[in-house]
C-alpha positions in Angstrom: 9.2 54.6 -26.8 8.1 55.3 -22.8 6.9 58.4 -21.2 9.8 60.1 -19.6 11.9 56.6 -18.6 15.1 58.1 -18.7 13.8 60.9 -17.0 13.5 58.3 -13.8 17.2 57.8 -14.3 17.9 61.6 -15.1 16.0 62.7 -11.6 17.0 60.1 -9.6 20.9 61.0 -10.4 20.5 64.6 -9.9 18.2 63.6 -6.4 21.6 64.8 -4.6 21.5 68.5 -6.4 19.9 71.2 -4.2 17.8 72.3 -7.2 16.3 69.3 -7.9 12.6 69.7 -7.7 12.1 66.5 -5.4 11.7 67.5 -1.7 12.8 63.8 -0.5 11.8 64.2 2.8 8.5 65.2 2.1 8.1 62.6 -0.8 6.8 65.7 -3.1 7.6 66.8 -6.7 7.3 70.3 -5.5 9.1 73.8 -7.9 9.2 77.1 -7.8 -6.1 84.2 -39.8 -9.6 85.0 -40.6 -12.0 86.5 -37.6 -14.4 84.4 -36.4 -16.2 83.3 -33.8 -15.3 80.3 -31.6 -19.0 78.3 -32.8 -17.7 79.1 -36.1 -14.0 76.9 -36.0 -14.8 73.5 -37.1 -13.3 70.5 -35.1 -9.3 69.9 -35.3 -7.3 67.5 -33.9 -4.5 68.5 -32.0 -1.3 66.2 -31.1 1.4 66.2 -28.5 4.5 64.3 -29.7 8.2 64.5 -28.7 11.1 64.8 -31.4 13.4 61.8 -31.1 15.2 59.5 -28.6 18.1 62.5 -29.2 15.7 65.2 -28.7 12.7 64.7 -26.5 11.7 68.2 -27.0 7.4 68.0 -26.6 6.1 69.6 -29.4 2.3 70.3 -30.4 1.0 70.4 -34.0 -2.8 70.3 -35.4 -3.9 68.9 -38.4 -7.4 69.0 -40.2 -6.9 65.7 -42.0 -5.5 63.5 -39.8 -2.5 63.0 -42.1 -0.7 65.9 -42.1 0.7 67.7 -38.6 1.4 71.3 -38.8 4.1 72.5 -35.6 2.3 75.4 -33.7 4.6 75.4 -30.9 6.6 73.7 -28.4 5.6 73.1 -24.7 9.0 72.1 -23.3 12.2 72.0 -25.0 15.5 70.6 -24.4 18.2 72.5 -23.0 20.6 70.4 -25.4 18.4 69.0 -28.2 19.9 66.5 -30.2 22.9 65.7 -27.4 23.2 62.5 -25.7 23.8 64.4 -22.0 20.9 64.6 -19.9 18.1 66.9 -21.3 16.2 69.3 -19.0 13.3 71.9 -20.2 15.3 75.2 -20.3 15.1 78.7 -18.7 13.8 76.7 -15.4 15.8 77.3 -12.1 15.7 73.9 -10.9 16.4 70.9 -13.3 13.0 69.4 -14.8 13.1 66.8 -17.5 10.9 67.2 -20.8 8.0 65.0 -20.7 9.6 62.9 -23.6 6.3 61.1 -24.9 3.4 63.4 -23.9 -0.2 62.4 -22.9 -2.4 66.3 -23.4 -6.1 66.6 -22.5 -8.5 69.9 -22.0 -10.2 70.1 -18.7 -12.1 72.9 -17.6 -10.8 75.7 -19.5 -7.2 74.6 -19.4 -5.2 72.2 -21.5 -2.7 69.6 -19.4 0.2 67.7 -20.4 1.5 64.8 -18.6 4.3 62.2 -18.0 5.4 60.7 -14.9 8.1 58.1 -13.2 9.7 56.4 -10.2 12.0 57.1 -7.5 11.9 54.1 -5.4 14.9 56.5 -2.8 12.8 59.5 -2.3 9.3 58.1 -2.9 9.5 54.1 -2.2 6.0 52.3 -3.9 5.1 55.5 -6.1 4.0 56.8 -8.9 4.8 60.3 -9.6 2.7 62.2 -12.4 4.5 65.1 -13.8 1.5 67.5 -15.2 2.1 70.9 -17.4 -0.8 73.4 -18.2 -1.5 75.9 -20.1 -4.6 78.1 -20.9 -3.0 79.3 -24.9 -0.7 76.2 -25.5 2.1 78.9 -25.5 2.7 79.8 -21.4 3.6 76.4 -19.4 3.7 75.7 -15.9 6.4 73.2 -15.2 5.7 69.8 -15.0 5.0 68.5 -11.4 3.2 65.9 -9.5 1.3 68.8 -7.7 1.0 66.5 -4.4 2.6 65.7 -0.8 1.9 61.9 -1.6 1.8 61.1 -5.2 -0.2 57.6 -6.2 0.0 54.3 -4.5 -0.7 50.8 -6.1 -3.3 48.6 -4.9 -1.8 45.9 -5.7 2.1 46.5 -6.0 3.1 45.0 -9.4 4.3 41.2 -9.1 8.1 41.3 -10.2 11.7 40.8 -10.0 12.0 43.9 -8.5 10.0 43.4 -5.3 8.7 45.8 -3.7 10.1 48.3 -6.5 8.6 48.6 -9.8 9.0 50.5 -13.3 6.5 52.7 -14.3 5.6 53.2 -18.6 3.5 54.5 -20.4 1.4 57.3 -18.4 -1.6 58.4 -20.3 -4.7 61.2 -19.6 -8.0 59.7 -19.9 -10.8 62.5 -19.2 -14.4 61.2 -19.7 -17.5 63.1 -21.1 -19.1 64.0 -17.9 -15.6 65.6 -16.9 -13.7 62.8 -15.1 -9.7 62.5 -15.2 -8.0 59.1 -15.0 -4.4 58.1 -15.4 -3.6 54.8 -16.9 0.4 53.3 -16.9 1.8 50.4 -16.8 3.4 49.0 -13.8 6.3 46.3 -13.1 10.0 44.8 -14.3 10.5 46.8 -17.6 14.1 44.9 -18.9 14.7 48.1 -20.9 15.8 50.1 -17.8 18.0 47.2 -16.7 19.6 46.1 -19.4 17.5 43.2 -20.3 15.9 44.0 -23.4 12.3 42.4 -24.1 12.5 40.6 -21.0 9.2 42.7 -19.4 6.7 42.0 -16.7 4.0 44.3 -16.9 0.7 45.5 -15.7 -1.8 47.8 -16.4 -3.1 50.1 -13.7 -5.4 53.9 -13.7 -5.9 56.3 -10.9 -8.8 58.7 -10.6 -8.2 62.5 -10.3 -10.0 63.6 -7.3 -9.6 67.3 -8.8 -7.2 68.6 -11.3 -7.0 72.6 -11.4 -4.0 75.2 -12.5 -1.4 76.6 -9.7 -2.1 79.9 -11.1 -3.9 81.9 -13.6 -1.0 83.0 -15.2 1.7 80.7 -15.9 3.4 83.3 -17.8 4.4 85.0 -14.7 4.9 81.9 -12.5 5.7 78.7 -14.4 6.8 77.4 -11.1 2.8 77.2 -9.8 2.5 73.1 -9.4 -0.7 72.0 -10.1 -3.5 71.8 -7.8 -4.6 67.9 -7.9 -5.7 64.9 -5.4 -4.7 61.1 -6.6 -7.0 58.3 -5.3 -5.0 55.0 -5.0 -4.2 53.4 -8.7 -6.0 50.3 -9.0 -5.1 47.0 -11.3 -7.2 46.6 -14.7 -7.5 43.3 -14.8 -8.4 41.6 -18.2 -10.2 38.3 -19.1 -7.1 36.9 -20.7 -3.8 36.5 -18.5 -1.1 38.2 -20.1 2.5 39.2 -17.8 3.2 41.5 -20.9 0.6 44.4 -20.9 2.1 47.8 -21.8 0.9 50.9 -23.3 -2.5 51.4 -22.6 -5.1 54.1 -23.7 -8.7 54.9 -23.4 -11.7 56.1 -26.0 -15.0 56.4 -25.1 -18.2 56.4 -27.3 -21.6 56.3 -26.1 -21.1 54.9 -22.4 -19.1 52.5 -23.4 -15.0 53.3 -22.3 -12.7 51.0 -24.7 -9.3 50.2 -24.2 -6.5 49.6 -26.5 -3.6 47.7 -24.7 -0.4 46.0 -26.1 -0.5 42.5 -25.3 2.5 40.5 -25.0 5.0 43.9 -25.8 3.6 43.7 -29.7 0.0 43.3 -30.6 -2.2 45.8 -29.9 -6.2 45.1 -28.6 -8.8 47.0 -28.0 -11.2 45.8 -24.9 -14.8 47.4 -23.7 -16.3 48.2 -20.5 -19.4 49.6 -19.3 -18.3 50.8 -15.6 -15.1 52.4 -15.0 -15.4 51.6 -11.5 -15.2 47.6 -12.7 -11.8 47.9 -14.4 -10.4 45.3 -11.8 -13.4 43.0 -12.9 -12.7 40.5 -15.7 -15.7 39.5 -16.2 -16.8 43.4 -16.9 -14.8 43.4 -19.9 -15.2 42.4 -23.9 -12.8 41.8 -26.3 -13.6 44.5 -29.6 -10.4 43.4 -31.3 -8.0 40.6 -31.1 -5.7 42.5 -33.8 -5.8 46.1 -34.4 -2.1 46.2 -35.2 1.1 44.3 -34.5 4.7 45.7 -34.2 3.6 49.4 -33.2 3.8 50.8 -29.7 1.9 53.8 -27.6 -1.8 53.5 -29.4 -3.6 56.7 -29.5 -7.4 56.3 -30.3 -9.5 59.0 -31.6 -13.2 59.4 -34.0 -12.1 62.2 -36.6 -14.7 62.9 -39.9 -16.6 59.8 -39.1 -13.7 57.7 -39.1 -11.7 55.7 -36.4 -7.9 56.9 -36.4 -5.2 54.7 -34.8 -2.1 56.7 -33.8 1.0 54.3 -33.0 4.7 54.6 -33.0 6.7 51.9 -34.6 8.8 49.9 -32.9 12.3 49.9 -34.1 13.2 46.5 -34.1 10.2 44.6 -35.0 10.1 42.1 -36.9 13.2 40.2 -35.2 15.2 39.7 -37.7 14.2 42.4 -40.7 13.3 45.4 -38.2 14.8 47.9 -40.1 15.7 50.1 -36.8 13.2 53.3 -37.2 11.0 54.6 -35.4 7.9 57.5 -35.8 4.5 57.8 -36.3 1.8 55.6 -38.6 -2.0 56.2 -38.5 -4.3 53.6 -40.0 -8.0 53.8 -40.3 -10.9 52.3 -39.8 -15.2 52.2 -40.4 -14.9 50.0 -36.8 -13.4 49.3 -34.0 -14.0 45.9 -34.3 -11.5 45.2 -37.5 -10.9 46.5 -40.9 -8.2 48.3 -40.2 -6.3 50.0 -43.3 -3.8 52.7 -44.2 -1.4 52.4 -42.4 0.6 55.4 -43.4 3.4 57.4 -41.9 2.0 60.3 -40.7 3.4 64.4 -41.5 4.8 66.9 -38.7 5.9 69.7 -40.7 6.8 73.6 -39.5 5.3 76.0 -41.3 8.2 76.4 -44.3 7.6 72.8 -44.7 10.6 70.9 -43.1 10.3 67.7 -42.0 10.4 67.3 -38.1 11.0 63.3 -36.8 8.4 62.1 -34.5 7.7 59.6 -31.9 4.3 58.5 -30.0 3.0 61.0 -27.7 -1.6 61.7 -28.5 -3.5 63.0 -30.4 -7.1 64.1 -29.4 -10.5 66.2 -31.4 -11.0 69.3 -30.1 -14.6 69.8 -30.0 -15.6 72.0 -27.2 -16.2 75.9 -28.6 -13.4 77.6 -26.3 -11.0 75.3 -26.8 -11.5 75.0 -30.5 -10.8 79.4 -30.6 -7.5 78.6 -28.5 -6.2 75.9 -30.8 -7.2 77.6 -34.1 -6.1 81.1 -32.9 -2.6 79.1 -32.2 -1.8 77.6 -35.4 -3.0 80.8 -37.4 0.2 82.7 -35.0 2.4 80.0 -36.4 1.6 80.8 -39.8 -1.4 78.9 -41.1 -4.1 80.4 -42.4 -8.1 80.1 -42.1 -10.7 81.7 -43.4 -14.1 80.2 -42.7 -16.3 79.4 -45.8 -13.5 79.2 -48.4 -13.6 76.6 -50.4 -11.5 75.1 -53.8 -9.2 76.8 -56.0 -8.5 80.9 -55.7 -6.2 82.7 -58.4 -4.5 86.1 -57.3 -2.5 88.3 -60.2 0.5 89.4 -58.2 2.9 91.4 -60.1 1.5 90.5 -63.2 2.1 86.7 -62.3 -1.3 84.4 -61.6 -1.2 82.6 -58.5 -3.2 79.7 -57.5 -4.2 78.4 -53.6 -6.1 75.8 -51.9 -9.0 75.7 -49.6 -10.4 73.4 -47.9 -13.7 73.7 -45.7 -11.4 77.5 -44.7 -8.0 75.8 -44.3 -5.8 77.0 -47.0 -3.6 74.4 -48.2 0.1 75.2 -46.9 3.2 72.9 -47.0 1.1 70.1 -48.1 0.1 68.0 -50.8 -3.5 67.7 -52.6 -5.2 66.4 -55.1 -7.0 69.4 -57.4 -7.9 69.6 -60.9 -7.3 65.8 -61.7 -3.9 65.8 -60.4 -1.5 66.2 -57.3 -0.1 69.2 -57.0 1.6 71.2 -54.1 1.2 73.9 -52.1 4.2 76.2 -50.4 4.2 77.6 -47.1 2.6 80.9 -48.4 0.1 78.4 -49.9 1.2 79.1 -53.6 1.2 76.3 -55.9 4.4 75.0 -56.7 5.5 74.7 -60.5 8.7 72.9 -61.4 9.4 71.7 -58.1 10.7 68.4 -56.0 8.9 67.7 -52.6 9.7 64.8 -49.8 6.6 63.8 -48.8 6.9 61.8 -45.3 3.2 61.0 -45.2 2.9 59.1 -48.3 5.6 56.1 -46.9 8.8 58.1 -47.6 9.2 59.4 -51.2 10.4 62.3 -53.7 8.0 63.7 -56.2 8.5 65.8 -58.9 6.0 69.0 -59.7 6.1 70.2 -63.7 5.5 73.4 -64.9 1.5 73.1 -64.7 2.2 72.5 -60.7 1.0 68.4 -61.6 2.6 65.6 -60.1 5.7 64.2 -63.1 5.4 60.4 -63.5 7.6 58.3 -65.8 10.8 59.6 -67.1 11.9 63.7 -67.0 14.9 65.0 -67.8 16.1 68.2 -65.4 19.5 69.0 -63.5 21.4 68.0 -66.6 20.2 64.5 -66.7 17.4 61.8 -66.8 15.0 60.9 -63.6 12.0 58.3 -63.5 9.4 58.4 -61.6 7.0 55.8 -60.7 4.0 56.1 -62.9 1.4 55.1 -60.0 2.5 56.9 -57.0 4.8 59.2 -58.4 8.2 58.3 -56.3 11.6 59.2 -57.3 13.4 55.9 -58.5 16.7 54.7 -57.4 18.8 51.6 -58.2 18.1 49.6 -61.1 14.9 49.8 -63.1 14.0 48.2 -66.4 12.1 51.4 -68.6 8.6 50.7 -70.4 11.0 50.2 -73.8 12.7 47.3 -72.3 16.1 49.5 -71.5 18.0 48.4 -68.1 19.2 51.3 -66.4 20.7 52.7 -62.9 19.3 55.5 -61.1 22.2 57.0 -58.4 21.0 55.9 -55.0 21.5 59.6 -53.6 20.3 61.8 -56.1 18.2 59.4 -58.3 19.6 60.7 -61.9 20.2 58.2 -64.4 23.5 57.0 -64.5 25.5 56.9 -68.1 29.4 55.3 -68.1 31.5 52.9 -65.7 29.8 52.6 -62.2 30.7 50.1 -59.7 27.6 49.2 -58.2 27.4 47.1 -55.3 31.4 46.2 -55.8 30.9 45.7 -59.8 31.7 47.3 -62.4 29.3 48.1 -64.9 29.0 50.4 -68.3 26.1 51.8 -69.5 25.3 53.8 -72.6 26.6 57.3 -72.8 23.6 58.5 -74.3 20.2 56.3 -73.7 21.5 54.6 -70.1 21.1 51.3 -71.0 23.2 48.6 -69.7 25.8 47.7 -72.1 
């Protein structure tokens, strides 16, 4: 996962097309719920993530637990989703590529998404942001670099490439007093040439001079680039050599800015500085953590409910030689930043009738200010999700003679989710009923089927429904499949598709075996 790499590819092959939205000559990326108040809307977090190395469609989603994502919209979407041609936002009139791994922040009023990339022909020794914005998270401008120059590097990255370089891994980094940084990584990234894992990489960040909207309505004129100033993007230059530094992001917390950086394309660490102006200092800068995760990509750090929350995307095909070749989003937790790191969990992006939506890296941040909190909120409740502030635990409603039951939590009504009431798990539908007598995939909890019996509680151990026999595990409540030996000492089969106990001849694996017509048991 890189922000918008094959969209360096995408532009530079279109560079020919009149539409394309790179004037070449002038070195320029250049294109036409329940009321209340916003003190009242507790703190959210809201994420920017695109869909799949099919469809980089970048797609927004809150959540109130950190967990679970709900989809409130999409910012740019694919003209072909899901195609292996060349994927473009749509309704445009000049071609401009998603943003395909998304950095979002909001500054002054206005929330801004960004990517960004290289086009050594039109723009030799740059780096081109590409920055949407939107005052609703619904109307986008286009993205754009919004400038006649774009960024220079001070140095150019040392490479194979020469003068040339690759740029990854663009990320927003806005401080508390109201400063906007980019950080990326600069150099030879083997990806884009064939030469998988072979990378030379730096880290760099540039300073916003300004950042402000093209227009006050994007609605109306998506085409308004943004009005922004780059200084020159400067090396950060850690205490510990490394040609391998990719994928950095910053947190800050108290005056002190911390950085979590991939070293060596795998292990992710998190280093400390006082003064931004001393990133290119060694000697400014403290190692928190050696270790805060290995074999996950794109780190995206946030403070949520007192807790530390680690956002990564996981690499495909680590660890060489058992990689099991998928990809998406883990969060893991953590009381510090210096260690003690836990969870580790796959996380939920769900719309709101609960269908599963595949995820890779883009950020997630906390909304805390009061006017962005109203926007966000008043956003997810028009995709569906309801709040009501001061409800709390379990509400029954007689509907049609028929009790219903719901969920709140601190106002957020449980929807498409999971939760644990009454002594047991239960779950909640998209209208935020309870569920009774139903199955669930739930993607957060590592990947697994559950079972829901007619009291709405979580089935565990063996049920028999569909016309035959299911176990489920009795600690987490997964659906088995394959073999398993039952608490009576019975060895049985349960179908690797559907997970029903199998009875009869079934070759398994190229064997033939019988089991019991009745109990299951291997014969």
């Amino acid at each position: 996962m890189r922000k918008t790499q094959t969209a360096t590819k995408r532009l530079v092959a279109k560079a020919s097309r009149a539409l394309v939205a790179i004037s070449v000559a002038a070195c320029t990326v250049m294109g036409t719920a329940g009321v209340a108040v916003a003190e009242d809307y507790p703190d959210i977090l809201l994420a920017s993530f695109f869909n799949s190395a099919a469809d980089k469609s970048d797609t927004l989603y809150t959540s109130v637990d950190g967990k679970n994502f709900q989809k409130i919209g999409v910012a740019y979407q694919d003209s072909s989703p899901n195609s292996t041609s060349d994927q473009w936002v749509t309704t445009t009139p000049y071609y401009v590529s998603t943003l395909s791994d998304p950095s979002i922040i909001y500054h002054n009023g206005w929330f801004y998404m960004l990517s960004g990339f290289t086009d050594h022909n039109a723009c030799p020794g740059k780096f081109i942001p590409m920055i949407g914005y939107s005052k609703d998270l619904v109307n986008w401008a286009y993205p754009n670099s919004g400038s006649s120059t774009n960024v220079s590097l001070d140095p150019i990255p040392n490479s194979s490439l020469g003068s040339k370089f690759d740029i990854v891994a663009p990320e927003f980094f806005q401080t508390s007093s109201g400063d906007v940084y980019i950080t990326f990584s600069a150099g030879y990234y083997g990806d884009f040439h064939g030469d998988l894992h072979n990378d030379t990489m730096y880290p760099y960040i540039v300073k916003l001079d300004y950042l402000e909207p093209g227009t006050q309505t994007p609605e109306s004129n998506p085409g308004a680039a943004p009005k922004t100033s780059y200084g020159t993007a400067v090396r950060i230059n850690l205490p510990e050599s490394s040609s391998n530094r990719i994928d950095g992001s910053f947190y800050e917390e108290n005056g002190t800015y911390y950085y979590i950086i991939k070293k060596d394309g795998v292990t992710n660490e998190i280093w400390s500085i006082k003064d931004m102006s001393q990133v290119s200092n060694p000697n400014a800068w403290t190692k928190v953590c050696a270790n805060a995760l290995t074999g996950f990509e794109g780190p995206s750090l946030v403070k949520f409910n007192g807790q530390y929350w680690l956002y990564t995307d996981k690499l495909a095909d680590y660890p060489a030689g058992s990689a099991d070749g998928k990809n998406g989003i883990f969060v893991q937790q953590s009381s510090s930043l210096s260690g003690g790191w836990w969870g580790n969990d796959r996380i939920g992006t769900k719309n709101l009738d609960g269908r599963d939506i595949p995820n890779r890296h883009g950020t997630v941040i906390v909304i805390t200010d009061p006017t962005a909190k109203k926007v966000v909120w008043e956003a997810r409740a028009k995709a569906g999700f309801v709040y009501e502030a001061g409800k709390d635990g379990v509400e029954e409603k007689v509907v049609n003679g028929v009790t219903e039951k719901y969920f709140w939590e601190n106002g957020v009504m449980a929807q498409s989710k999971e939760a644990f009431v009454d002594g047991a798990w239960r779950w909640y539908d998209s209208d935020g009923t309870m569920a009774f007598s139903k199955d669930a995939y739930l993607p957060s909890s590592g990947g697994k089927w559950v079972r829901y019996n007619e009291k709405g509680e979580m089935i565990k151990g063996e049920d028999y429904r569909y016309g035959g026999w299911y176990y489920f595990d009795p600690i987490t409540g997964a659906m088995c499949k394959g073999w398993r030996t039952l608490p009576d000492g019975r060895r049985v089969y349960y179908d690797d598709v559907t997970g029903q106990m199998v009875h009869g001849w079934r070759n398994i694996g190229g064997r033939n075996y019988h089991f019991n017509e009745v109990t299951g048991a291997l014969m």
